[in-house]
PDB file of N, H, CA, C and O in Angstrom:
ATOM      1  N   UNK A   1     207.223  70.895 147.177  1.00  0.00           N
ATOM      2  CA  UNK A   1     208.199  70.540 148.176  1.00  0.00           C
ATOM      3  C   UNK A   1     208.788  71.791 148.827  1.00  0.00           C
ATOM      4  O   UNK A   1     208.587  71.871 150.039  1.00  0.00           O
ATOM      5  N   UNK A   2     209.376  72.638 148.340  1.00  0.00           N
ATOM      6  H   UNK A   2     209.539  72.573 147.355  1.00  0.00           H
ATOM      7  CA  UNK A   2     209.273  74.163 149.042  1.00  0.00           C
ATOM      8  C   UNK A   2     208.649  74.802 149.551  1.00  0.00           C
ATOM      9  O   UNK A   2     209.201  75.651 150.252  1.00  0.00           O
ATOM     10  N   UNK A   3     207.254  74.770 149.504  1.00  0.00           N
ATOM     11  H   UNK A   3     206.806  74.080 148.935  1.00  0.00           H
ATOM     12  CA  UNK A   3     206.258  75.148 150.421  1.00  0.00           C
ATOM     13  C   UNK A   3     206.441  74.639 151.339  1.00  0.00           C
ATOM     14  O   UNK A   3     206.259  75.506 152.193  1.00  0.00           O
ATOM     15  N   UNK A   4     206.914  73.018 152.213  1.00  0.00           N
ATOM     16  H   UNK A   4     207.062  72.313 151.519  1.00  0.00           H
ATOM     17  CA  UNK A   4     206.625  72.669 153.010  1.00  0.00           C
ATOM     18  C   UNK A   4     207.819  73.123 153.946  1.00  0.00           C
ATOM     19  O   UNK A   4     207.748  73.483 155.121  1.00  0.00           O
ATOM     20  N   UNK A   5     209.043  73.008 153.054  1.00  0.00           N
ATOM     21  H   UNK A   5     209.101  72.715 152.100  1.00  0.00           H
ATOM     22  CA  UNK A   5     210.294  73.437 153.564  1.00  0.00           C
ATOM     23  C   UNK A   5     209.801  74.967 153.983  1.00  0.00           C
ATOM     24  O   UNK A   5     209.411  75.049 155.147  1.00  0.00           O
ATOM     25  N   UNK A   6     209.774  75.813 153.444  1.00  0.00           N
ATOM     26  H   UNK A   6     210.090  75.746 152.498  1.00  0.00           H
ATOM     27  CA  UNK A   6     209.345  77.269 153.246  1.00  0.00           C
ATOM     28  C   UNK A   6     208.471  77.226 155.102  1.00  0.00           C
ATOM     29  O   UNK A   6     208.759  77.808 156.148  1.00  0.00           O
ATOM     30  N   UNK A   7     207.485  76.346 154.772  1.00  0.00           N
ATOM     31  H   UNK A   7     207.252  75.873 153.923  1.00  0.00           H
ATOM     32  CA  UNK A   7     206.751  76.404 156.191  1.00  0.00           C
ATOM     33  C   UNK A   7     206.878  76.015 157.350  1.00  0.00           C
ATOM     34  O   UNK A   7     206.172  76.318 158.312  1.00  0.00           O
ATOM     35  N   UNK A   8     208.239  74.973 157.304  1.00  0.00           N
ATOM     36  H   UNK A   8     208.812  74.727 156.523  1.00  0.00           H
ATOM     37  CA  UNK A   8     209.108  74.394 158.021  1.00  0.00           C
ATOM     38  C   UNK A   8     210.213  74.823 158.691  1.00  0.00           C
ATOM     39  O   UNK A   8     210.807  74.209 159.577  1.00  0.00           O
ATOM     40  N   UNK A   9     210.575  76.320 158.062  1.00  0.00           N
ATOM     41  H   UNK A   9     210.093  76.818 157.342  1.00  0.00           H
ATOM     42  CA  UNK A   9     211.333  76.921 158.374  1.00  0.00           C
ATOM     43  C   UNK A   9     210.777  78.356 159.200  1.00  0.00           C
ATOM     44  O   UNK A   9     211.496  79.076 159.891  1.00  0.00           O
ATOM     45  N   UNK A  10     209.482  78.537 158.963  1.00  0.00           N
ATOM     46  H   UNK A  10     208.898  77.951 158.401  1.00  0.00           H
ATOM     47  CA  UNK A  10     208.981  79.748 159.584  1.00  0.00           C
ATOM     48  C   UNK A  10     208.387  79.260 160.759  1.00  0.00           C
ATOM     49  O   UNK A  10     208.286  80.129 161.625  1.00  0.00           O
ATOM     50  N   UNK A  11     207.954  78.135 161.076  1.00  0.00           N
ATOM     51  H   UNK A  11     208.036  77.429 160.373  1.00  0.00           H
ATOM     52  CA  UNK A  11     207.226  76.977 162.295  1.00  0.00           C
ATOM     53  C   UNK A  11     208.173  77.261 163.394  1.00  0.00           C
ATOM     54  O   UNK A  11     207.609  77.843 164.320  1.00  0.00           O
ATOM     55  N   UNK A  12     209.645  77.001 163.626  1.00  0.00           N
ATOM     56  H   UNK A  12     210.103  76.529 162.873  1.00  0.00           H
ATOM     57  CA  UNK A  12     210.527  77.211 164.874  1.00  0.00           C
ATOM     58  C   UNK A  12     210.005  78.386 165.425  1.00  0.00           C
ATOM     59  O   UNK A  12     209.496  78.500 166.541  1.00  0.00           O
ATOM     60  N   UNK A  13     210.198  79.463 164.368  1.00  0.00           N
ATOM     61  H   UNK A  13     210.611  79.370 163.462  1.00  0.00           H
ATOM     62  CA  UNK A  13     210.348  80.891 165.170  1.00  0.00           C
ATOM     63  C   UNK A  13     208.868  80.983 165.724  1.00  0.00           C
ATOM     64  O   UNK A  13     208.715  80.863 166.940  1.00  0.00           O
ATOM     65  N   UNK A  14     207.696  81.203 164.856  1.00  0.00           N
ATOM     66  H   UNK A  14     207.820  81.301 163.868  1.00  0.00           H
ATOM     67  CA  UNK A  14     206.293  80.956 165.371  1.00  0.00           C
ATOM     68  C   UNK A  14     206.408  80.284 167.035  1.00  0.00           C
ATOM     69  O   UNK A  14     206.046  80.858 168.062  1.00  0.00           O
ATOM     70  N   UNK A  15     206.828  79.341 166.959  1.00  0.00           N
ATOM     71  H   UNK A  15     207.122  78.875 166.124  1.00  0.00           H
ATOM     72  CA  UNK A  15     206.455  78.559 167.940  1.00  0.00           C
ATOM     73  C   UNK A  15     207.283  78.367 169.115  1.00  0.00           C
ATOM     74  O   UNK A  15     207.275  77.453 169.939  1.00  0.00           O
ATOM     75  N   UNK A  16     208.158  79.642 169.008  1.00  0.00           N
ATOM     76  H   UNK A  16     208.164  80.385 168.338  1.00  0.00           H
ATOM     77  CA  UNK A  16     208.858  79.719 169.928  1.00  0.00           C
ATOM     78  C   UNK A  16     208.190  81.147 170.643  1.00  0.00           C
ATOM     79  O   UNK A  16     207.969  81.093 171.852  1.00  0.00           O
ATOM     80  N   UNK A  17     207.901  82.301 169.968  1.00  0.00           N
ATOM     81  H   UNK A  17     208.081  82.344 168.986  1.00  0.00           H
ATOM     82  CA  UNK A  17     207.269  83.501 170.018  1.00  0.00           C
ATOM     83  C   UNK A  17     206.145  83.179 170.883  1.00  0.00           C
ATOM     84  O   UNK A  17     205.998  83.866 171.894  1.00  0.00           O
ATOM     85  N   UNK A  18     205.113  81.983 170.567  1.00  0.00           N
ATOM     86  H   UNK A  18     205.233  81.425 169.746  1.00  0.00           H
ATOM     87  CA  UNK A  18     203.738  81.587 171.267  1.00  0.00           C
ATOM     88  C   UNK A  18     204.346  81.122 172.431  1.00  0.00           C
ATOM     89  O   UNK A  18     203.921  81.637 173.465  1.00  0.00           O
ATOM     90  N   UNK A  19     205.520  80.008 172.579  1.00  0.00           N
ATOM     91  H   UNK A  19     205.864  79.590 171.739  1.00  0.00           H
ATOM     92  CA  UNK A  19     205.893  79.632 174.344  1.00  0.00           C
ATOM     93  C   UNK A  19     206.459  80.428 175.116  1.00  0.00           C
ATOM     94  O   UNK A  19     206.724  80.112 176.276  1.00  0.00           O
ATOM     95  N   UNK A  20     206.758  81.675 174.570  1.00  0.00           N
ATOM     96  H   UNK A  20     206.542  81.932 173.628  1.00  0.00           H
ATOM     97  CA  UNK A  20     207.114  82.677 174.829  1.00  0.00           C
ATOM     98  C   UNK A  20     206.365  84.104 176.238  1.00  0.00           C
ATOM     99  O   UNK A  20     206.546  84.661 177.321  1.00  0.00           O
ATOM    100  N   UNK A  21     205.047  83.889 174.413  1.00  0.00           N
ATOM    101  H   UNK A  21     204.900  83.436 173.533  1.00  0.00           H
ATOM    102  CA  UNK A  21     203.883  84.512 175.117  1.00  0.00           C
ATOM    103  C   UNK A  21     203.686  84.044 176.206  1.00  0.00           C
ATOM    104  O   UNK A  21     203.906  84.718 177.212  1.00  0.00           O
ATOM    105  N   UNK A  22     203.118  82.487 176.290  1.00  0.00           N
ATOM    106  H   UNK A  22     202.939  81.939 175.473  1.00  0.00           H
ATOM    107  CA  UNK A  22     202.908  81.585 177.376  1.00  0.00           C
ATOM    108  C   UNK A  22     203.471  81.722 178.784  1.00  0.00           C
ATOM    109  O   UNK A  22     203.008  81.884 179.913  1.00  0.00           O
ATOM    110  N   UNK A  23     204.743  81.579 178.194  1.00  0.00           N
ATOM    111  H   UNK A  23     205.120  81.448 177.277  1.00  0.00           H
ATOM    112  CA  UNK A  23     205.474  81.542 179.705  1.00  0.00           C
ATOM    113  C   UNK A  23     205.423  83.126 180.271  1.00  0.00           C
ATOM    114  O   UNK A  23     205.477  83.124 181.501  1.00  0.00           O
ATOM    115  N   UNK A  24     205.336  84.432 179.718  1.00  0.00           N
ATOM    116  H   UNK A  24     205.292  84.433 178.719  1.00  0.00           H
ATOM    117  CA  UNK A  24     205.416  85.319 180.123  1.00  0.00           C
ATOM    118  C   UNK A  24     203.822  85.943 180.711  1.00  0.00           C
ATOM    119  O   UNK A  24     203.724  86.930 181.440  1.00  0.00           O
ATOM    120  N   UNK A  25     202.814  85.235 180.276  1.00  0.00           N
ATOM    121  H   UNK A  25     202.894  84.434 179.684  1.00  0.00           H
ATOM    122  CA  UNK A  25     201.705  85.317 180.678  1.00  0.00           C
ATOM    123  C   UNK A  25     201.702  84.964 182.156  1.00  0.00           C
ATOM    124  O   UNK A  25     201.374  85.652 183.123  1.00  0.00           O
ATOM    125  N   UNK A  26     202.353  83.158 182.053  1.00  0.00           N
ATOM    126  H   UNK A  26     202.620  82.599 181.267  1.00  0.00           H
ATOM    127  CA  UNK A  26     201.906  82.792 183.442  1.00  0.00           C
ATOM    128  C   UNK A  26     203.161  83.812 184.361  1.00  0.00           C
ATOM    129  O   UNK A  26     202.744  84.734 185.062  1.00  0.00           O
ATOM    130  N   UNK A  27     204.253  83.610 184.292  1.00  0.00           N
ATOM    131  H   UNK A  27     204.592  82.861 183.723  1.00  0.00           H
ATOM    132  CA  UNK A  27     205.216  84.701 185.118  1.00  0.00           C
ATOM    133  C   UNK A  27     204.516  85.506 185.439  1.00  0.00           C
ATOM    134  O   UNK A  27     204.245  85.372 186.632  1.00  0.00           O
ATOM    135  N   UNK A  28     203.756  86.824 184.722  1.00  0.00           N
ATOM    136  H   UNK A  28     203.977  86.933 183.753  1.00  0.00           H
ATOM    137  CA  UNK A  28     203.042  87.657 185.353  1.00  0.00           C
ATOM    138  C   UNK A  28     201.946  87.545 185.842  1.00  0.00           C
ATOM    139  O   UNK A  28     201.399  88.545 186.304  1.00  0.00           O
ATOM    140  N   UNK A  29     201.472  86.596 185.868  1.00  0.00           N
ATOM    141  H   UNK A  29     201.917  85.783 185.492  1.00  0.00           H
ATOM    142  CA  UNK A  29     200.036  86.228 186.881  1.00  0.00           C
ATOM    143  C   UNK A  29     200.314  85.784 187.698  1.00  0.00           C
ATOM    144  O   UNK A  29     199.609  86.059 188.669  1.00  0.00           O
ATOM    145  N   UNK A  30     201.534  84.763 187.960  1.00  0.00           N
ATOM    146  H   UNK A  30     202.107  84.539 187.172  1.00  0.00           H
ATOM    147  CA  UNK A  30     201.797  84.106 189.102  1.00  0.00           C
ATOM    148  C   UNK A  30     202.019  85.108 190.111  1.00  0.00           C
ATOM    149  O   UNK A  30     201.394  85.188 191.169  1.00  0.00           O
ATOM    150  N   UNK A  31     203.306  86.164 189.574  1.00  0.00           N
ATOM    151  H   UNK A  31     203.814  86.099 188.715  1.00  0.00           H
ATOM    152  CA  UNK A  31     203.750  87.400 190.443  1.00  0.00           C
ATOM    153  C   UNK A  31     203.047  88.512 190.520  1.00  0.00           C
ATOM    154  O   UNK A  31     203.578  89.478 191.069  1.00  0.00           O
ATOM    155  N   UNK A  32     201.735  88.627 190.006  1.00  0.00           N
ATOM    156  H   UNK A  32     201.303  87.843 189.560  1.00  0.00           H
ATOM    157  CA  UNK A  32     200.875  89.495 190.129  1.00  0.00           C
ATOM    158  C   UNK A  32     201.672  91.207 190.251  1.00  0.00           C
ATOM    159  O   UNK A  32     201.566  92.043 191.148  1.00  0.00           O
ATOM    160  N   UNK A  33     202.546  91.252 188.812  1.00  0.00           N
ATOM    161  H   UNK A  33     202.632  90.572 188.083  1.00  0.00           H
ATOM    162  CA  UNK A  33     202.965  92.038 188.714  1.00  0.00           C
ATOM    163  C   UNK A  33     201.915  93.273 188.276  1.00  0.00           C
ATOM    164  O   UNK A  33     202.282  94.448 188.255  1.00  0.00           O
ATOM    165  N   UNK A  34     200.576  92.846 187.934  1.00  0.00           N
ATOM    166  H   UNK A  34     200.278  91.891 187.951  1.00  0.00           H
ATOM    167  CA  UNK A  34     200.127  93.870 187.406  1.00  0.00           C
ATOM    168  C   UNK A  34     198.721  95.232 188.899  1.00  0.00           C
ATOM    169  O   UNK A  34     198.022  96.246 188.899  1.00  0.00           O
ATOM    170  N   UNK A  35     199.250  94.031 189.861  1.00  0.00           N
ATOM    171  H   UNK A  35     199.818  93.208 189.861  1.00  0.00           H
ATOM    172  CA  UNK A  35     198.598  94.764 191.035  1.00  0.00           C
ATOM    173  C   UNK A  35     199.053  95.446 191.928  1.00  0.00           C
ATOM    174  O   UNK A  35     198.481  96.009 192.861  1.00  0.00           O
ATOM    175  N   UNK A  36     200.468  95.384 191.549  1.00  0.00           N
ATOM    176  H   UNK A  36     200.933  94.926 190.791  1.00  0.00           H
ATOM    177  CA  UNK A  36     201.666  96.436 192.626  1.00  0.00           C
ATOM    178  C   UNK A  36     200.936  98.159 192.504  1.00  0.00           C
ATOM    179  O   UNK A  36     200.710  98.752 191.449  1.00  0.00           O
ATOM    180  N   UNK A  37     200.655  98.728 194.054  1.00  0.00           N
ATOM    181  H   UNK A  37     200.838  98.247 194.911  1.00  0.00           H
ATOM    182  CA  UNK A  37     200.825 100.096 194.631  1.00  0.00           C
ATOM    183  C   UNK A  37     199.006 100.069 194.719  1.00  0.00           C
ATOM    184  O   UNK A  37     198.518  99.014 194.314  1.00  0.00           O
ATOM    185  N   UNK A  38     198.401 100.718 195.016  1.00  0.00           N
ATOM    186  H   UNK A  38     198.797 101.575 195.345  1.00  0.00           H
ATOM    187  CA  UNK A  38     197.299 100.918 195.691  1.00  0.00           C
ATOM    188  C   UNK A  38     195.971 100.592 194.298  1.00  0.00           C
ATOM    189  O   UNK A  38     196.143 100.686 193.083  1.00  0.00           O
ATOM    190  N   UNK A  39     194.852 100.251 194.963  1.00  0.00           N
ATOM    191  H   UNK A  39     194.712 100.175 195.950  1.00  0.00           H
ATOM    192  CA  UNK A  39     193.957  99.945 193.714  1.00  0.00           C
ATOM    193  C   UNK A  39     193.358 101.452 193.554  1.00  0.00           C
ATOM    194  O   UNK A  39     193.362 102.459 194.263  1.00  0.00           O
ATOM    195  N   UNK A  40     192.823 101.096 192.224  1.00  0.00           N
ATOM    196  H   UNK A  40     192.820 100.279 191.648  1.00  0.00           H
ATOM    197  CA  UNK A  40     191.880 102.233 192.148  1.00  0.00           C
ATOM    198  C   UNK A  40     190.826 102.671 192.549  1.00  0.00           C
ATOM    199  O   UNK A  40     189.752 102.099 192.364  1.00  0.00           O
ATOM    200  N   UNK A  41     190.993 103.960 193.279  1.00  0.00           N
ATOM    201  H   UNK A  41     191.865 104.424 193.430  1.00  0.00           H
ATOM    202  CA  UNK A  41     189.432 104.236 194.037  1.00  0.00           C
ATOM    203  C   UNK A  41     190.046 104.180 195.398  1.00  0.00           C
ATOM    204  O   UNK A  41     189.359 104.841 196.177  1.00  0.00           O
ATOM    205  N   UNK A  42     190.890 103.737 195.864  1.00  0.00           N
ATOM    206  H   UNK A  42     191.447 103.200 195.231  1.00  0.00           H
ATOM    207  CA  UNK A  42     191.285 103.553 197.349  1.00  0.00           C
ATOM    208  C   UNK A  42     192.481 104.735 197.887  1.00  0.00           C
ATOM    209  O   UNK A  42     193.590 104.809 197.357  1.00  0.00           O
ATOM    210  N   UNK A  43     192.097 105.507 198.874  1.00  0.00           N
ATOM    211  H   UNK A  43     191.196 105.447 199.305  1.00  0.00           H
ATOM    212  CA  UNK A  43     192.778 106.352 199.275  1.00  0.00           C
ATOM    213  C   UNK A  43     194.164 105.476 199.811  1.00  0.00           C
ATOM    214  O   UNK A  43     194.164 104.269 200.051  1.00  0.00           O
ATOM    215  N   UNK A  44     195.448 106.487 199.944  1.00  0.00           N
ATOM    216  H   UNK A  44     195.447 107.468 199.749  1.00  0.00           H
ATOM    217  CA  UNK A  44     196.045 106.138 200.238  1.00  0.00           C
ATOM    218  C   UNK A  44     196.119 105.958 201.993  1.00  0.00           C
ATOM    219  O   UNK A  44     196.769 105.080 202.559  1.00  0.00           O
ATOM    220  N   UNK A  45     195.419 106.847 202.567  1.00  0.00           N
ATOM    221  H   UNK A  45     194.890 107.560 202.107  1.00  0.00           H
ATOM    222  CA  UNK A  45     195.383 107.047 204.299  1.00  0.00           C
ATOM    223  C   UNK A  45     194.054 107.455 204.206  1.00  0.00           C
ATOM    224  O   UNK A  45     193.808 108.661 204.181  1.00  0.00           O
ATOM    225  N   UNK A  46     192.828 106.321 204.129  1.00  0.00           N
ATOM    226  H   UNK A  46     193.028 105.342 204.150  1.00  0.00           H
ATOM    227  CA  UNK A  46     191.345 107.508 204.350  1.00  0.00           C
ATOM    228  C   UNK A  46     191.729 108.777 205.270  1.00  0.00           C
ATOM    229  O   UNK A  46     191.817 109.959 204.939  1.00  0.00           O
ATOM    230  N   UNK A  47     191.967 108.063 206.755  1.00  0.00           N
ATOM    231  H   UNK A  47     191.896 107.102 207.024  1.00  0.00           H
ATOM    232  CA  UNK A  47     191.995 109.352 207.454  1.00  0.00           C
ATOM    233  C   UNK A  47     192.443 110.909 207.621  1.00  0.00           C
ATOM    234  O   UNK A  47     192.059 111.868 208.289  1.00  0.00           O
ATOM    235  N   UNK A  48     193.489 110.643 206.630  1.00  0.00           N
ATOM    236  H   UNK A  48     193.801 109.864 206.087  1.00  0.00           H
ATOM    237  CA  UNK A  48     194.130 111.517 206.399  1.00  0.00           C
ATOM    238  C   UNK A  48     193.500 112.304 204.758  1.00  0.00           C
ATOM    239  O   UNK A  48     193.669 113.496 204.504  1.00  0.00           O
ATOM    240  N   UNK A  49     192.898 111.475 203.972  1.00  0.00           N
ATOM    241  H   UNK A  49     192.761 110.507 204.179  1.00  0.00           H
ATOM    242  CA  UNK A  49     192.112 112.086 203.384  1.00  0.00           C
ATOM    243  C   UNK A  49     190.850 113.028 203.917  1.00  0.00           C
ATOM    244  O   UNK A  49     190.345 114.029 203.410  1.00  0.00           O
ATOM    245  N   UNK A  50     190.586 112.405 204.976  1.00  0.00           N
ATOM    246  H   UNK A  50     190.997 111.591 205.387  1.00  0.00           H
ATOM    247  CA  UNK A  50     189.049 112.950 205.600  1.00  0.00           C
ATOM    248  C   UNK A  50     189.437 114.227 206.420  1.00  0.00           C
ATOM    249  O   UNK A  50     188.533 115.005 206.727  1.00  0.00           O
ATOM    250  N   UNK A  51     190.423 114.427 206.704  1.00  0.00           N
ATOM    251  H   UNK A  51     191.157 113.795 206.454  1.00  0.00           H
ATOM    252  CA  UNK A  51     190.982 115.618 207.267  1.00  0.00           C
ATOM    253  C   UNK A  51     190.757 116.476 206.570  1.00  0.00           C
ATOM    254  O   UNK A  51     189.958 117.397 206.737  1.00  0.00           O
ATOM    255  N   UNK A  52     191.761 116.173 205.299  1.00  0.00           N
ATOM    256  H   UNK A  52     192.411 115.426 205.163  1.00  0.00           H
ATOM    257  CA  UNK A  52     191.964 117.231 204.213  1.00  0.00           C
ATOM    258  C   UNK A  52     190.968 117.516 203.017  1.00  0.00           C
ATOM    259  O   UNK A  52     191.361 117.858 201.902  1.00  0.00           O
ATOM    260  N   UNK A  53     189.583 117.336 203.373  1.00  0.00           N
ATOM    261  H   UNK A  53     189.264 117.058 204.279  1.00  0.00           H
ATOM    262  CA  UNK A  53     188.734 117.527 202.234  1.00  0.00           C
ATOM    263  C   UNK A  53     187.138 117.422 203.402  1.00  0.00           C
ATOM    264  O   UNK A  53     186.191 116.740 203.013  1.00  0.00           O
ATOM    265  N   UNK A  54     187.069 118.069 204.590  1.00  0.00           N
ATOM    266  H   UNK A  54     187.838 118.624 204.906  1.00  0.00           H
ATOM    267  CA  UNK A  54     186.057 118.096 205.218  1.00  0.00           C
ATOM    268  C   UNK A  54     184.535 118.151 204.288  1.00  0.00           C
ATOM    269  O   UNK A  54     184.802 118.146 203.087  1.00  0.00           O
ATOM    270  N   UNK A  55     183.606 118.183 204.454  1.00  0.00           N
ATOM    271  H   UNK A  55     183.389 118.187 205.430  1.00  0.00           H
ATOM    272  CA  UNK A  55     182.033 117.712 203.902  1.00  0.00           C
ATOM    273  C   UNK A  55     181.915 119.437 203.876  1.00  0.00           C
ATOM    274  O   UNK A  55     182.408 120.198 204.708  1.00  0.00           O
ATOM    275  N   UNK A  56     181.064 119.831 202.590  1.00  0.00           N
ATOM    276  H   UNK A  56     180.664 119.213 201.914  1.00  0.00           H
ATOM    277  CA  UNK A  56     181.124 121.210 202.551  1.00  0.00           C
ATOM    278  C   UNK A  56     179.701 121.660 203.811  1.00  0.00           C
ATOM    279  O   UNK A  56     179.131 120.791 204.472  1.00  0.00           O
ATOM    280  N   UNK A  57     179.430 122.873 203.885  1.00  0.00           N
ATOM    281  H   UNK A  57     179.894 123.578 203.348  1.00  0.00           H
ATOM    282  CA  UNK A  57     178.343 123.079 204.718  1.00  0.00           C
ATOM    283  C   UNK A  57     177.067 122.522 203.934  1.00  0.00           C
ATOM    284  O   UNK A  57     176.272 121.894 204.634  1.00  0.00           O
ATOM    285  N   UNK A  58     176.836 122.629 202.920  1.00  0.00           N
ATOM    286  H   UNK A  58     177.482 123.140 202.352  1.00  0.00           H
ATOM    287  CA  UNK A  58     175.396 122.110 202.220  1.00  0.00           C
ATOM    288  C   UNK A  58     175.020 120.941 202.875  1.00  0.00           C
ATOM    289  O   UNK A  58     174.038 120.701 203.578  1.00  0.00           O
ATOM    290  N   UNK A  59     176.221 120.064 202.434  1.00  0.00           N
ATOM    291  H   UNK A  59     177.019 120.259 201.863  1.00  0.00           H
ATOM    292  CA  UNK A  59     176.261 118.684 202.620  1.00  0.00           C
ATOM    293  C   UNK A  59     176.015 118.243 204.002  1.00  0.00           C
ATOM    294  O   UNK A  59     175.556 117.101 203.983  1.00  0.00           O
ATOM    295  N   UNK A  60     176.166 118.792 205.403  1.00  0.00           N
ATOM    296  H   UNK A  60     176.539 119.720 205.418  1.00  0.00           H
ATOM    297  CA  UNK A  60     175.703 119.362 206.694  1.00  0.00           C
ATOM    298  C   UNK A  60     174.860 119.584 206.912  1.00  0.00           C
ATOM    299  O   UNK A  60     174.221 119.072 207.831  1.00  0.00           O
ATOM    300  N   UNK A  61     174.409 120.591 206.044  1.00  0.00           N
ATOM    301  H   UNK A  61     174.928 121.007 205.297  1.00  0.00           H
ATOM    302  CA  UNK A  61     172.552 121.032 206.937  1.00  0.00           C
ATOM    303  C   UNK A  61     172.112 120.581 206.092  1.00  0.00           C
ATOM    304  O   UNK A  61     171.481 121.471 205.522  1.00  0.00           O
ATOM    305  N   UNK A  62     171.922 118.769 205.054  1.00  0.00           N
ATOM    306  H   UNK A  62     172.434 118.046 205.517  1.00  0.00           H
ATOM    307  CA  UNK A  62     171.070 118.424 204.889  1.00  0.00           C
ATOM    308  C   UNK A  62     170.818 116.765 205.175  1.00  0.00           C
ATOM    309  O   UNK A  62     169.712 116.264 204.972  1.00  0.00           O
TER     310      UNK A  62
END
């Protein structure tokens, strides 16, 4: 009978921790908090990258 009590009493917190997880999962997918500021690989201003890093000469005469 204490075991069940025993397991009855650790069940709330468990299962509040998992709706927890849950709800904080969907919150951040919904708000796509994890895609805020530029992706990776993507300049911030190509053009202004292409200014500042011209093609060396090799890369030119071939």
């Amino acid at each position: 009978m204490s075991s069940i009590s025993e397991w009855l009493s650790h069940f709330w917190p468990v299962l509040m921790l998992i709706a927890l997880a849950i709800a904080l999962t969907v919150f951040v997918f919904r708000r796509r908090l994890f895609e805020r500021g530029y992706r990776k690989g993507e300049a911030k201003d190509p053009s202004q990258v292409k200014r500042e890093n011209p093609p060396d000469e090799w890369s030119r005469s071939h």
